[in-house]
C-alpha positions as CSV (number, residue, x, y, z in Angstrom):
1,X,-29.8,84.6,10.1
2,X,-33.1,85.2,8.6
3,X,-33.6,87.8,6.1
4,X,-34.9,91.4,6.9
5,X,-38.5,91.8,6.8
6,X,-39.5,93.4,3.3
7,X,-41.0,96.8,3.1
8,X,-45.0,96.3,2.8
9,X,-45.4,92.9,4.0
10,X,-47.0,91.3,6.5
11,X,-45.4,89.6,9.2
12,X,-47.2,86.8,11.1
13,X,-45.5,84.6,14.3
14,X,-47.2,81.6,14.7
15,X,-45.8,79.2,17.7
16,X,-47.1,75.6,17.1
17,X,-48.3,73.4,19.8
18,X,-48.9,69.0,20.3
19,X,-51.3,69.3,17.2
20,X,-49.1,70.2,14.8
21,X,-46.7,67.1,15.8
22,X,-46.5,64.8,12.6
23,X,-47.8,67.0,10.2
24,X,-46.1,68.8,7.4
25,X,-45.0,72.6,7.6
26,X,-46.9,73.3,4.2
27,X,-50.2,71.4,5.4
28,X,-50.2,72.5,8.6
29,X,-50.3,76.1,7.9
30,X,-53.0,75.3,5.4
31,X,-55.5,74.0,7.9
32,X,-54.8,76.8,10.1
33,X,-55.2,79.7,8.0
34,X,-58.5,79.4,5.9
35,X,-57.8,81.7,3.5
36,X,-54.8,80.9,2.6
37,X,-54.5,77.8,-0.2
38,X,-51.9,75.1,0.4
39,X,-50.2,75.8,-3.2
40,X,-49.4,79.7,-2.2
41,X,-48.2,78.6,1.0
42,X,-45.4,76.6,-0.7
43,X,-44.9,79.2,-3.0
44,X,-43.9,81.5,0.3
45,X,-41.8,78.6,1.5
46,X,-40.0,78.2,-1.8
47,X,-39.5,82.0,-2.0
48,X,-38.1,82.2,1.9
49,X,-41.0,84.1,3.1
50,X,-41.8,81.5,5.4
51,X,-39.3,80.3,8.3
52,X,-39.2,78.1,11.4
53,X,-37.2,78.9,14.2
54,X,-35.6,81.7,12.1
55,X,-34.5,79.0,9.3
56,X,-35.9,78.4,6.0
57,X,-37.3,74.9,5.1
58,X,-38.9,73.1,2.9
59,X,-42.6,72.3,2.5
60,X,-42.6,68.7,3.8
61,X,-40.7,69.8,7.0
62,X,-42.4,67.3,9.9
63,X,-43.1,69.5,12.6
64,X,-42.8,68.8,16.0
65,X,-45.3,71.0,17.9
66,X,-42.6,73.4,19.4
67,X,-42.0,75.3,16.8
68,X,-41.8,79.2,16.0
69,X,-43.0,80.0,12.7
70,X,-42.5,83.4,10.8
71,X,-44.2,84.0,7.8
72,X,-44.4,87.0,5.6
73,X,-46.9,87.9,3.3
74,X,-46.2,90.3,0.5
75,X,-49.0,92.9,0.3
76,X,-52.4,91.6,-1.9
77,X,-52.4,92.2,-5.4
78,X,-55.6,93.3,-7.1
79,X,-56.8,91.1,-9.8
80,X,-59.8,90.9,-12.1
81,X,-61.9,88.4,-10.7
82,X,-63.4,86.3,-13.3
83,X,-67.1,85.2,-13.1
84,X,-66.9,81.3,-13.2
85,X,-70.1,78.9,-14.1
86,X,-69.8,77.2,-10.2
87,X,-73.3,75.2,-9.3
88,X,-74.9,77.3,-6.4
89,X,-77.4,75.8,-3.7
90,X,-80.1,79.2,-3.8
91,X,-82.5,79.1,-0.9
92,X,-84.0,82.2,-2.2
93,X,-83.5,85.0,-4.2
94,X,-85.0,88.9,-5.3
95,X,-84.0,91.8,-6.5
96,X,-82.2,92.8,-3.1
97,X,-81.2,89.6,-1.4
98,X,-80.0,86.2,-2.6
99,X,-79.7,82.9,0.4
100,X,-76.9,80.8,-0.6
101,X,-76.3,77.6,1.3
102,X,-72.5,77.0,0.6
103,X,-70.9,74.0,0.1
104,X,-68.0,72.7,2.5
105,X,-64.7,73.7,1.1
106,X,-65.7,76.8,-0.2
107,X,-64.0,80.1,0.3
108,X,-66.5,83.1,0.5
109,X,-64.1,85.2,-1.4
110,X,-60.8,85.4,-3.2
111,X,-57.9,85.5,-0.9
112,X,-54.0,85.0,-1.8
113,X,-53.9,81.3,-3.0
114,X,-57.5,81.7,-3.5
115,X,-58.4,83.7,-7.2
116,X,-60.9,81.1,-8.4
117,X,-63.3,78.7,-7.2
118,X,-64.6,81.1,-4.4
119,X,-68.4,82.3,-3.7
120,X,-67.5,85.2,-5.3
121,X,-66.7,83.9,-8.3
122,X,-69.7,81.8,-8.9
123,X,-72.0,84.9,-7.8
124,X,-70.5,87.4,-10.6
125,X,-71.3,84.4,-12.8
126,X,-74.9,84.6,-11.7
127,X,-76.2,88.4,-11.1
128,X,-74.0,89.2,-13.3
129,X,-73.2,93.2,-12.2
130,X,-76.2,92.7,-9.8
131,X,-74.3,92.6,-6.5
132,X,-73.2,95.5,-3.8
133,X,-70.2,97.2,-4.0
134,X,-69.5,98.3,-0.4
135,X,-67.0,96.1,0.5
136,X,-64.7,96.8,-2.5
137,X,-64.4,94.7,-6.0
138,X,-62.9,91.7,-4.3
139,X,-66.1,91.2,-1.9
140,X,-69.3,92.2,-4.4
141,X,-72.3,91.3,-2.4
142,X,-70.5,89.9,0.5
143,X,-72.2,91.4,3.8
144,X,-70.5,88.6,6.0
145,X,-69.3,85.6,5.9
146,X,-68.3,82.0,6.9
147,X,-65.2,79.7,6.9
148,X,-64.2,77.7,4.3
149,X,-65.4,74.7,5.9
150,X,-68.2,75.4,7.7
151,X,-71.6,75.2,5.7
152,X,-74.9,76.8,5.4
153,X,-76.3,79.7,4.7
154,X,-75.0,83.7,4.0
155,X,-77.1,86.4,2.6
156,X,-75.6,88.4,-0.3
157,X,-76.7,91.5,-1.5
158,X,-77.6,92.5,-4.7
159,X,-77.5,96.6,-4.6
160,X,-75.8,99.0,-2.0
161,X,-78.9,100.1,-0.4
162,X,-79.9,96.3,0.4
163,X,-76.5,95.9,1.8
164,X,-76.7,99.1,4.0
165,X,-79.7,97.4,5.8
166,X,-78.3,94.6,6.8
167,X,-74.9,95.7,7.2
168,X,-77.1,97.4,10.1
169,X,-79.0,94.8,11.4
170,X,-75.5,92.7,11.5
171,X,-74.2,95.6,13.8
172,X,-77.8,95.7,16.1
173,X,-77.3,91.8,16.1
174,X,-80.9,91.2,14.9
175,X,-80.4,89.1,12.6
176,X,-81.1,85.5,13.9
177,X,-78.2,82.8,13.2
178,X,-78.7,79.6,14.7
179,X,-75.8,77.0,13.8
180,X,-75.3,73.1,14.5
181,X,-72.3,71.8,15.7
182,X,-71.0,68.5,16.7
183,X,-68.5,68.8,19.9
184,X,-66.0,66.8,22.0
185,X,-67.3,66.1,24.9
186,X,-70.4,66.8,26.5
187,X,-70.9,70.2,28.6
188,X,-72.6,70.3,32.2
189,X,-75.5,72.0,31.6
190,X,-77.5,70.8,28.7
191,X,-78.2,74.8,28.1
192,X,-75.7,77.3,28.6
193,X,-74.3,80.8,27.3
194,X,-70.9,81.8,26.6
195,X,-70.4,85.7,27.1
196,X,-66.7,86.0,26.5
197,X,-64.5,88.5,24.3
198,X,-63.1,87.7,21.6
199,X,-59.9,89.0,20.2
200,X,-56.9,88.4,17.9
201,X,-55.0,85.5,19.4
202,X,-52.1,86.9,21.0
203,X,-49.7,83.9,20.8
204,X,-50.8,82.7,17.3
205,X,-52.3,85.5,15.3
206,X,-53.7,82.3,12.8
207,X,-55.9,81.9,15.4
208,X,-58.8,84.4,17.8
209,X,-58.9,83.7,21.4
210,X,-61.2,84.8,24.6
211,X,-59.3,88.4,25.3
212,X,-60.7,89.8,28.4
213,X,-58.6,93.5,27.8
214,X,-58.7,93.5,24.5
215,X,-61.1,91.6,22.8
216,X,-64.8,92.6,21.3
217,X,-67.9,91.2,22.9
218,X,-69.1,87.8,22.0
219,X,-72.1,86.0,23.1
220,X,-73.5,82.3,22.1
221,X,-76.3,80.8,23.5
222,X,-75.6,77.2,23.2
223,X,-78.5,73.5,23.5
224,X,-77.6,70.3,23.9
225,X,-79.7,68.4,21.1
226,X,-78.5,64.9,20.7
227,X,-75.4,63.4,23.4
228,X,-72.9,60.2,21.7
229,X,-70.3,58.4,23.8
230,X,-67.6,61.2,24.2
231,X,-69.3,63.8,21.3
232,X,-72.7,65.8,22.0
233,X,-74.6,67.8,18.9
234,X,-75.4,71.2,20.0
235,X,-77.3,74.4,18.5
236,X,-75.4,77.2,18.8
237,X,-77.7,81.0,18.5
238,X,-75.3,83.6,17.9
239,X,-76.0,87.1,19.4
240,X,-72.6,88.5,18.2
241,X,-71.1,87.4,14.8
242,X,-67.1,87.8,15.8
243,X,-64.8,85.6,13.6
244,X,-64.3,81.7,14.8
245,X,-66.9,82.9,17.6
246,X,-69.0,79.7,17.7
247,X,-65.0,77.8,17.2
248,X,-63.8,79.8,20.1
249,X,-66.4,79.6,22.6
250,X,-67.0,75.9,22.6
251,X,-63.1,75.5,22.7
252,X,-62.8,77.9,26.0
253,X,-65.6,76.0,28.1
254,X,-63.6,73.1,26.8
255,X,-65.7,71.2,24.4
256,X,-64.5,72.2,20.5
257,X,-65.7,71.4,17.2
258,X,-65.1,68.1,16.5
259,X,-62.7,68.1,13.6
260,X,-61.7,71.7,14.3
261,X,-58.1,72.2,12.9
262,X,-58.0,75.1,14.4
263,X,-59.1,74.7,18.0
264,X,-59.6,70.9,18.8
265,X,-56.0,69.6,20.1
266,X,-57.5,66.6,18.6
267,X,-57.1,68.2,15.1
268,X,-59.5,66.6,12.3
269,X,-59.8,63.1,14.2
270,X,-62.2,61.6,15.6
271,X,-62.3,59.0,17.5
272,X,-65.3,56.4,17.9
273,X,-65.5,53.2,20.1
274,X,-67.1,50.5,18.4
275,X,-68.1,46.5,19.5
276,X,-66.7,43.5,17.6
277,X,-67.0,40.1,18.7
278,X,-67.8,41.6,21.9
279,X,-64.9,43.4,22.1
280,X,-64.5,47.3,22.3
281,X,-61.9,49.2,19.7
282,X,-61.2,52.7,19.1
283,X,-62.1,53.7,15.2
284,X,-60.3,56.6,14.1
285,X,-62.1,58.6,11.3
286,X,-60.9,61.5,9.4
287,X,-63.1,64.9,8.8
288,X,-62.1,67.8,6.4
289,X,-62.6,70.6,9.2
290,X,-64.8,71.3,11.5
291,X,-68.3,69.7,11.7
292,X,-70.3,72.8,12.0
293,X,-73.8,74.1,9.5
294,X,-75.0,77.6,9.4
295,X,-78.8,75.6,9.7
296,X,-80.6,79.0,10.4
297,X,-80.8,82.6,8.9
298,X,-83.7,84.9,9.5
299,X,-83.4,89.1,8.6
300,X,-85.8,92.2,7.8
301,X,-86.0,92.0,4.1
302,X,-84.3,95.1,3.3
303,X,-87.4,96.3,1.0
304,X,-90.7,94.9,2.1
305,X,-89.7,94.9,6.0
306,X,-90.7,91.6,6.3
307,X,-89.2,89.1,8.5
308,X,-88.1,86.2,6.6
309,X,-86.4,83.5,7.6
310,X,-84.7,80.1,6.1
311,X,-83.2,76.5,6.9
312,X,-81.1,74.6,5.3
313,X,-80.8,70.9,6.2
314,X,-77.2,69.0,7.2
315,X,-75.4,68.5,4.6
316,X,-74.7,64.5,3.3
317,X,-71.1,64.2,5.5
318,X,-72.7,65.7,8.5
319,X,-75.8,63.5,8.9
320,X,-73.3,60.3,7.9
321,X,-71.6,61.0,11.0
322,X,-74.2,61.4,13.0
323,X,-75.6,57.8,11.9
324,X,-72.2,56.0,12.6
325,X,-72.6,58.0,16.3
326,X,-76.1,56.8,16.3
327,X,-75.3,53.1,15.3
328,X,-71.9,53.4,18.3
């Protein structure tokens, strides 16, 4: 019998599905949940805060895609966080604002699992105490955000006022974010919009989902730029910023980030046909999450009431994949 749930924690029920088959309990779970590092995750397992099927087991448990997972997360400890000398990519920067474009494999701020390495981190190394304080001493600056392995470019504010006024524009959706994303598949139109709510998932709370009851509104305007032999590059403009939106909606007209742990049933494989001697073969290659770049960010400058806006280019992995599409 599992244990009772402890006073003050969390408790999450994940049920696996076909791409989880073949993968280990503690990697698994670390590919789902961004914000949660692969070392803490074993750490719950260890301590029996983590269960399948109602039994505990160990970290390099082979799952089978049926599964029911519980896992309970103690409540988060507030810690210092330290100011660490990470390399930042600054687009632009005043007394109000700073454009970062992050790096794949990035988290935007500390989570459990997470104290060090994060945006956060390397921005308290660089302004210093020169960042917002509205979203609490875990998140200075942060006004939004972006997955761990999606790249490109966030604002981060430097005072409270700054942060108010785009905190604002974030809720009026006018700021523009325009995102590039390589999908499965290619969709029938070669423009299209998504309007479709989005909500926490109800069978997998790891994950969001399209909730017509309950969900928020969510609305991507999507283009077909570029079409390879089973992918397609798209540009995604996002009117809403809910969380996984651009994720979500490609997944529910049924053409997902390629590489998408999350959403793709394909997981973080891709698969390309290639010629030799005449002869076609399928050439499986690996990606660290999903191929997706925050390319576009334009906003009111909170001062001047300017419009600015900035672009950052693909980062090396991205425009290496689209070559080998290119050269298939």
């Amino acid at each position: 019998m599992p244990k009772d749930k402890d006073p003050g924690h969390e408790l999450m029920v994940v049920n696996t599905d076909s791409g989880a088959c073949g993968k280990r309990l503690d990697s698994w779970l670390s590919e789902s949940y961004e914000d949660l590092s692969r070392s803490y995750i074993q750490k719950l397992i260890r301590s029996g805060h983590i269960n399948i099927n109602g039994k505990p087991m160990k970290a390099g448990k082979k799952l089978s895609g049926n599964e029911t997972i519980s896992i309970e997360l103690p409540p988060p400890v507030t810690a210092d966080i330290l100011p660490e000398d990470i390399p930042l990519d600054i687009v632009y920067e005043d007394d109000d604002i700073l454009i970062v474009n992050k790096p794949k494999d990035m988290v935007v701020h500390p989570a459990p699992g997470h104290a060090s390495g994060t945006l956060v981190n390397a921005l308290m190394y660089h302004c210093g105490a020169s960042l917002s304080g509205i979203n609490g001493v875990q998140r200075p600056g942060i006004v939004h955000r972006i997955d761990r392995d999606t790249t490109g470019l966030l604002v981060v504010c430097k005072n409270d006022a700054s942060h108010a006024a785009i905190a604002a524009q974030l809720a009026e959706h006018s700021i523009s974010r325009r995102y590039v994303a390589l999908i499965i598949g290619c969709p029938k139109t070669d423009e299209g919009v998504v309007d479709a709510p989005i909500g926490r998932s109800r069978n997998n709370r790891m994950k969001m989902a399209v909730d017509h009851v309950n969900g928020k509104t969510a609305v991507t305007h999507y283009r077909v730029i570029e079409k390879f032999s089973g992918y397609s590059l798209v540009e995604c403009r996002l009117e809403t910023g809910r969380t996984h939106q651009i994720r979500v909606h490609m997944s529910y007209i049924g053409h997902p980030v390629a590489g998408d742990p999350l959403y793709a049933s394909s997981g973080q494989t891709l698969r390309i046909r290639v010629l030799e001697n005449g002869c076609a073969r399928t050439c499986p290659i690996q990606l660290k999450g999903q191929a997706l770049h925050a390319r576009l960010l334009g906003l009111i400058h909170p001062s001047s009431g300017e419009y600015m806006e900035w672009e950052a280019p693909l980062p090396q992995y991205f425009e290496e994949l689209l070559s080998l599409l290119r050269a298939h």
